[in-house]
C-alpha positions in Angstrom: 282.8 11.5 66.2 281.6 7.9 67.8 284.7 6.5 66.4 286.8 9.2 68.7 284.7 9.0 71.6 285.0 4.9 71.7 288.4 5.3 71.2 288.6 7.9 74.2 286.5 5.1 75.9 289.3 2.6 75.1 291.8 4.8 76.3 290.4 5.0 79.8 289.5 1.1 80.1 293.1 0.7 79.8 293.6 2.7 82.5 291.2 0.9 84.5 292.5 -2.6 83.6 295.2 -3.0 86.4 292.9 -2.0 89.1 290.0 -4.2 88.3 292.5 -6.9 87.0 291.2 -7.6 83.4 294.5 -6.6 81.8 294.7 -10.4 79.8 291.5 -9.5 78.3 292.8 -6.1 77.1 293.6 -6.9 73.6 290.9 -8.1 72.7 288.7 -5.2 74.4 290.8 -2.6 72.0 290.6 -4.7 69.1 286.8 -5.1 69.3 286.5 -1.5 70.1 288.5 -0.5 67.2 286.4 -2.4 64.8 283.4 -0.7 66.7 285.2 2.9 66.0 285.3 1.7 62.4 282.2 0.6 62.1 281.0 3.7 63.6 283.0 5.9 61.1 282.0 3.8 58.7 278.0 4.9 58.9 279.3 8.5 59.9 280.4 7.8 55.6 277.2 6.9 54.7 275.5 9.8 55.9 277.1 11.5 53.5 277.2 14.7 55.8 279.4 17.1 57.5 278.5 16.9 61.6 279.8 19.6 64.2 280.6 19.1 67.0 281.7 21.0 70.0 280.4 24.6 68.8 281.9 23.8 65.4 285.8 23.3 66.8 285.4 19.4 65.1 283.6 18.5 61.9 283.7 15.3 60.8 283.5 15.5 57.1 284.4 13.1 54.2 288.1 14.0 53.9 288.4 13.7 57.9 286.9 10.3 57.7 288.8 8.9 55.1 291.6 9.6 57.1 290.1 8.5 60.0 289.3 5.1 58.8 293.4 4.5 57.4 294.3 5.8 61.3 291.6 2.8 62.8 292.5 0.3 60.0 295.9 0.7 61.0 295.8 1.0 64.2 293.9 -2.4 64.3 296.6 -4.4 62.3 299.3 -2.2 64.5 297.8 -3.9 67.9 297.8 -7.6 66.4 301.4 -6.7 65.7 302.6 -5.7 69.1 300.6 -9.0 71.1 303.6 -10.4 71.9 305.6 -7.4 73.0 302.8 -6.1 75.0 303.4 -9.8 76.4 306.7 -9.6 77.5 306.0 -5.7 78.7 305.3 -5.5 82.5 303.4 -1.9 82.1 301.1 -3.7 79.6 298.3 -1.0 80.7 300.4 1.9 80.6 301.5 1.2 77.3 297.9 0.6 75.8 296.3 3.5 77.2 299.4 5.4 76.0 298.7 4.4 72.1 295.0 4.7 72.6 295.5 8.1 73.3 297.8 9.4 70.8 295.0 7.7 68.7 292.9 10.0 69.9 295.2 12.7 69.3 295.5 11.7 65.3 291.7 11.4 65.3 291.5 15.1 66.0 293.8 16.3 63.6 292.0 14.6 60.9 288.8 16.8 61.7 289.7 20.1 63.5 288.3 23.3 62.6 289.9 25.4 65.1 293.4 26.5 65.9 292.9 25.3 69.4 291.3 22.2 68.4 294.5 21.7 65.8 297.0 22.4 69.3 295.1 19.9 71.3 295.4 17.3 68.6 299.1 17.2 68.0 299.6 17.8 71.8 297.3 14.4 72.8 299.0 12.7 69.7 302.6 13.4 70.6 303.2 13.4 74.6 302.7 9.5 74.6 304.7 9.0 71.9 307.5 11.0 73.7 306.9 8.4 76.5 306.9 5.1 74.3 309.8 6.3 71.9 311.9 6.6 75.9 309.6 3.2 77.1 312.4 0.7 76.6 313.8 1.8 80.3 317.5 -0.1 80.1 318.5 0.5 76.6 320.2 3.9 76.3 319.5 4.8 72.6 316.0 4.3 74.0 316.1 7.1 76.5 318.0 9.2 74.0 315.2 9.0 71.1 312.7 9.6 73.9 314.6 13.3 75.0 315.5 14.4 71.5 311.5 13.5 70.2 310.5 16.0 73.2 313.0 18.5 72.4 312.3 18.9 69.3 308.4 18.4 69.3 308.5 21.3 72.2 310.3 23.4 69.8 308.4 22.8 67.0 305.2 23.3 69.1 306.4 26.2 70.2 306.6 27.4 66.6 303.2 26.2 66.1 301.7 28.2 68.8 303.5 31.6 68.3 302.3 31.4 64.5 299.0 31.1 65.6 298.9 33.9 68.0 300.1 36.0 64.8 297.2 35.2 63.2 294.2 35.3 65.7 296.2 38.7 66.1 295.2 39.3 62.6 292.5 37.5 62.0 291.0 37.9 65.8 289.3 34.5 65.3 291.2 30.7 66.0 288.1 29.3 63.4 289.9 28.3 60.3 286.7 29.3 58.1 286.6 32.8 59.7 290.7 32.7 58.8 289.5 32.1 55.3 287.1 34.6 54.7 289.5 37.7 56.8 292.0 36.5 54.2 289.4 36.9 51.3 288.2 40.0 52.6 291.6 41.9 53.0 292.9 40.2 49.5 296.1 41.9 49.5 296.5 43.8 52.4 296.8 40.9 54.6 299.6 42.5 57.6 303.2 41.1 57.5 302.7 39.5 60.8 300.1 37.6 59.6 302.0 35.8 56.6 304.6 35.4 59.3 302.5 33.3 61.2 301.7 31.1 58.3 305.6 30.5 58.0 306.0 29.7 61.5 302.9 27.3 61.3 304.6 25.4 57.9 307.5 25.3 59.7 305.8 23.4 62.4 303.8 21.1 60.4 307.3 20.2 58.4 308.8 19.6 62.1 305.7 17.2 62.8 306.3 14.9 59.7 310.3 15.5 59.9 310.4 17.4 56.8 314.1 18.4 55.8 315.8 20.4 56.8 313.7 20.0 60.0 314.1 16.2 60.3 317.0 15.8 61.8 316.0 14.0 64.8 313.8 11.4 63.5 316.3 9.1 63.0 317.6 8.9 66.1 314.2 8.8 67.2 313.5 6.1 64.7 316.4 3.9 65.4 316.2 4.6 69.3 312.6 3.8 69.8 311.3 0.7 70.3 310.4 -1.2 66.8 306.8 -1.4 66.9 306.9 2.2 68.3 308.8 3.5 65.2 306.1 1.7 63.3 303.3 4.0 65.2 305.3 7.0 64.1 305.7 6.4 60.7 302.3 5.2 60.2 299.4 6.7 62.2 301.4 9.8 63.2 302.2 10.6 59.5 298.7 9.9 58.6 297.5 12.3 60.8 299.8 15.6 60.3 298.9 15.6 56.9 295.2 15.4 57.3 296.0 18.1 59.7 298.6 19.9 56.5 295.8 19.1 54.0 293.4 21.3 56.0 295.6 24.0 57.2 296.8 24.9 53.3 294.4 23.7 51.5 291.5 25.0 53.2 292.5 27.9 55.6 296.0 29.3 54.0 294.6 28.1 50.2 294.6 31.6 49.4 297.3 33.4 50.3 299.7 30.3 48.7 301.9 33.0 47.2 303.1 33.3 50.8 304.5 29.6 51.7 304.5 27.3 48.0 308.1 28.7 47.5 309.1 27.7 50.8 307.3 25.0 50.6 309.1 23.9 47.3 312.8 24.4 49.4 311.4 22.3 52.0 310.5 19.1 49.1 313.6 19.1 47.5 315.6 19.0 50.1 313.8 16.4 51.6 313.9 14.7 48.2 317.8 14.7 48.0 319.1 14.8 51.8 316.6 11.7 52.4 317.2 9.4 49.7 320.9 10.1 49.4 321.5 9.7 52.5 319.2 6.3 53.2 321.5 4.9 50.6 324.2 4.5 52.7 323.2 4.0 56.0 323.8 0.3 57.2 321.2 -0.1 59.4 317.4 -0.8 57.8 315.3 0.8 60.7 317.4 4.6 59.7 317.5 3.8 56.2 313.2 3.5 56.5 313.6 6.9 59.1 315.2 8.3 55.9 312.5 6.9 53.2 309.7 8.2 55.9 311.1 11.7 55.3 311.1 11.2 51.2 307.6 9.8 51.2 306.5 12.9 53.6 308.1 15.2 50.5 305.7 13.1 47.8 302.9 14.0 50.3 304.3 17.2 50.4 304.0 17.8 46.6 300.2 17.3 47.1 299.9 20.6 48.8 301.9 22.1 47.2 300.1 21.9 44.0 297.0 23.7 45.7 294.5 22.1 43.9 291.7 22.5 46.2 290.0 19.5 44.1 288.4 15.9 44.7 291.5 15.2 42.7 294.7 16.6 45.3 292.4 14.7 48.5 292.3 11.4 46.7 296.0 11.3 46.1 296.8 12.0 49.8 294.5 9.9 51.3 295.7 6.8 48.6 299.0 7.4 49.7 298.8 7.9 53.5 297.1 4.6 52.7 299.7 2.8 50.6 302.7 4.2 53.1 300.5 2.9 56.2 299.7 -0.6 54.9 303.2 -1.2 53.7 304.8 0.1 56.2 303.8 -1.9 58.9 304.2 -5.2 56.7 307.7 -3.7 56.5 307.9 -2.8 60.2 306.5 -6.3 61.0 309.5 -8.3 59.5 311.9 -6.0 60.7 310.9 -6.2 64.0 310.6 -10.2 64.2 313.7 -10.4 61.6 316.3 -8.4 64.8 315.0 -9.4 67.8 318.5 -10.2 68.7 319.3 -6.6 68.5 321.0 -6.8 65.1 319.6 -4.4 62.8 321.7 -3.9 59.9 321.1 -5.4 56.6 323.3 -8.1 57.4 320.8 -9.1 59.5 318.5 -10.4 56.4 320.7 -12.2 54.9 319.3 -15.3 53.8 316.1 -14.8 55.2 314.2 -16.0 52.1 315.5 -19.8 53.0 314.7 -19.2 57.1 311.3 -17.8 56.4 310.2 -17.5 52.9 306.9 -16.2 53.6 308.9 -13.1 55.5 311.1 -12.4 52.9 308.1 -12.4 50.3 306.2 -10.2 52.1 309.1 -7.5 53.1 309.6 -7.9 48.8 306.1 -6.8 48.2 306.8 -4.0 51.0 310.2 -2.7 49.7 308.6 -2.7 46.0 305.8 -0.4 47.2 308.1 1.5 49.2 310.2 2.1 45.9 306.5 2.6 43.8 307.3 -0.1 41.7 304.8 -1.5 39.7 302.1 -3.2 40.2 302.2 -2.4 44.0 300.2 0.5 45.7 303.2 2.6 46.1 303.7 3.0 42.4 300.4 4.2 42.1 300.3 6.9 45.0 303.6 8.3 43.1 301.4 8.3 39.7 298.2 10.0 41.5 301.1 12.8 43.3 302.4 13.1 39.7 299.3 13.8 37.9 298.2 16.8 40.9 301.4 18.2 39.8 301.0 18.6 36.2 300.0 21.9 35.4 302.0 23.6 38.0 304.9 25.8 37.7 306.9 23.2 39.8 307.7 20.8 37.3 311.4 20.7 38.0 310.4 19.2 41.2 308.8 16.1 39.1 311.9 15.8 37.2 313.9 15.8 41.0 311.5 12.9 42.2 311.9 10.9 39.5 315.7 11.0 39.7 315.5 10.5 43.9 313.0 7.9 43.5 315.6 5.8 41.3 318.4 5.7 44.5 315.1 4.9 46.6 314.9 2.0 44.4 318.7 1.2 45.4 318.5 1.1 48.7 315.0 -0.6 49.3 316.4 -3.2 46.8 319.4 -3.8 48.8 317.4 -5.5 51.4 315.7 -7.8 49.1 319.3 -8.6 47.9 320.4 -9.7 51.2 317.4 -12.2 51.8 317.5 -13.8 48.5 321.3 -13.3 47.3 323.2 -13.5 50.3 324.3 -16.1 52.8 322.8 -15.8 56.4 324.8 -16.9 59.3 322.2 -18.9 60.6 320.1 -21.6 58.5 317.6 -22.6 61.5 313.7 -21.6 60.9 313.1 -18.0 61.8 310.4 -18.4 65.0 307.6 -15.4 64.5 304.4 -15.4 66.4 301.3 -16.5 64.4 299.7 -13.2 64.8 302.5 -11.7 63.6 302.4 -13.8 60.9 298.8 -13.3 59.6 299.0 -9.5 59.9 302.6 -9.5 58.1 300.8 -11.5 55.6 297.6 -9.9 55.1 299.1 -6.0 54.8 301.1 -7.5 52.1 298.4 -9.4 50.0 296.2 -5.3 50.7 299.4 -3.9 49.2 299.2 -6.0 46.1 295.1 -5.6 46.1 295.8 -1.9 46.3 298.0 -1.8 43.2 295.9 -3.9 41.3 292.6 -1.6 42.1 293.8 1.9 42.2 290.3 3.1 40.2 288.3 1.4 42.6 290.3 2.7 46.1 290.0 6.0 44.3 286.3 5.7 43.1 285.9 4.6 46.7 287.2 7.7 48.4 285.0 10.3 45.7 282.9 12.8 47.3 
């Protein structure tokens, strides 16, 4: 709870930082108030307890601050990142206080225990965002991703919001405990309304982390937003709905599974076969990692749907939400220094392993973890997904991600292809910012650590 309410803090110094003119200091406030919130979550750990707060409508437990610390950790490398385009941005305030907040937003999702509480979060989390995806003002694909993003997150909020009425009109209680025990109580007389509502909730959540066949505007979103901005999407706001997911169906909605694990199991192999499919032909790299984004949100998927309410099912989402995050923005972090000149097809990295090979190793290590290839941390988030799903009736959708997982190999290799194999048009050093550098660098070198250590990330996270 400290970590959200410096964050909070953070939020509004940003705010503040035009008027009392300390906006060159700015960075460094957040970054030193982010390893504050971390340190602060950190102890919350320690404690080894579950803490209230707010007549029980947050609870920050162990799984919500696991999840927690990924969102800070990332969010810390996320803001070295962006120095130099919060540099060359001349609403430098708006845009930190904008991030900060949607930070805030994830934060909640990781620990609500209310319906409302649940709301709030993905509301605080997503209106920035509809603002940054739209914040590059002159560029029209820009504007575009920042329209359809609020389209589409109204309607899918929307969604949210009329599944929960059906069930506080059920239930007559937003608590997701209370949910939990009306559901035991009425075992299987449980009104049709009410399983409605549990539908029209999935259906939001599979909105939120763009989910097929409800993903069809993130990648226009993806390709129309700002780089960096993508890279907030695909990393902290991923992280987030599934901590969010993990509680909702898991927790609340563990019991009555009968009523969304076969839609559930439409929704992953769709997502399996429309996403990697279609990545492998796209000839742009930031859709063809909108694409991925949507095939990694069907491995988290898989998670839930195995409804293992066990130590086991947590440690495999929180590993991966993780091993995405980390290389992710190593992946994000070349791309978005790699096409500053607006080019951002795969022709764009040809040859980059001879203008920067320290870019083109790390965006290897990133692409092989993408593709969970061994010994990265990606092929052991795909291991830990596999083993929850072992023992469930679902093992045709194993065999599927296997066989999708081998064209997400393809594709991810085709950009380590181009910087190694192919000739670039230019053969002048590749200029990249050394903070870009170091973070680029050091996400890469976690990725490998990851791998290497999956029993101790996993010992780690045991509660």
């Amino acid at each position: 709870m400290k970590g959200l309410l410096i964050i909070s803090a953070l939020g509004i110094i940003a705010m503040l930082a035009e008027i009392f003119k300390f906006k060159k200091m700015l960075l460094w406030i957040v970054l030193i108030g982010i390893i504050g919130a971390y340190a602060a979550t950190l102890m919350e750990w320690q404690t080894g307890m579950s803490i209230s707060y707010f007549k029980d409508m947050i609870a920050f437990d162990k799984p919500a601050i696991a999840f927690s610390g990924i969102i800070l950790a990332t969010a810390f490398f996320w803001f070295i990142l962006a120095n130099d385009y919060f540099e060359e941005d001349t609403n430098v305030t708006d845009h930190f206080a904008l991030v900060l907040f949607a930070i805030v937003g994830a934060l909640m999702l990781t620990s609500f225990k209310n319906m409302t509480t649940l709301f709030l979060g993905i509301e605080i989390m997503s209106i920035p965002l509809y603002v940054l995806a739209a914040s590059k003002k002159g560029d029209i694909k820009s504007n575009e991703a920042g329209f359809k993003y609020l389209i589409m997150g109204s309607f899918a909020s929307a969604f949210l919001l009329f599944g929960i009425a059906l069930i506080y009109g059920a239930s007559g209680s937003f608590d997701i405990m209370e949910i939990r025990s009306y559901i035991s109580t009425q075992g299987g007389n449980l009104p049709l309304f009410f399983n409605v509502g549990v539908v029209f909730m999935l259906v939001a959540m599979c909105f939120k982390v763009s989910a097929a066949p409800f993903h069809f505007w993130a990648p226009d979103v993806y390709e129309g937003s700002p780089t960096l901005i993508t890279a907030l999407m695909s990393t902290i706001v991923k992280t987030a709905a599934f901590a969010a997911i993990l509680r909702l169906f898991m927790v609340a909605f563990g019991n009555v599974s009968v009523t969304w694990t076969a839609v559930l199991a439409g929704v992953i192999a769709l997502s399996l076969v429309i996403a990697n499919f279609t990545a492998a032909v796209q000839s742009s790299v930031k859709r063809m990692l909108a694409y991925s984004s949507i095939s990694h949100a069907a491995f988290m998927l898989m998670v839930i749907l195995a409804n293992q309410r066990s130590n086991i099912s947590v440690d495999a989402i929180i590993y991966y939400s993780l091993a995405y995050s980390i290389g992710s923005i190593t992946a994000f972090g070349v791309l978005y220094n790699v096409t500053r000149n607006g080019n951002e097809n795969f022709e764009a990295f040809n040859g980059l392993a001879k203008r920067s090979p320290m870019l083109a190793l790390c965006m290897t290590i990133a692409m092989l973890s993408l593709a969970g290839i061994p010994i990265t941390a990606g092929f052991f988030a795909k291991y830990f997904v596999f083993t929850t799903m072992i023992g469930t009736p679902y093992k045709w959708l194993l065999i599927l991600a296997v066989l999708t997982s081998a064209v997400g190999a393809y594709y991810y290799l085709k950009v380590v292809i181009a910087m190694y194999f192919k000739q670039g048009h230019h053969n002048e050093t590749l200029p990249v910012e050394t903070s870009n550098k170091i973070v680029i660098a050091v996400t890469a070198v976690i990725t490998v650590l990851l791998g290497l250590a999956p029993a101790f990330i996993s010992e780690l996270f045991k509660f």
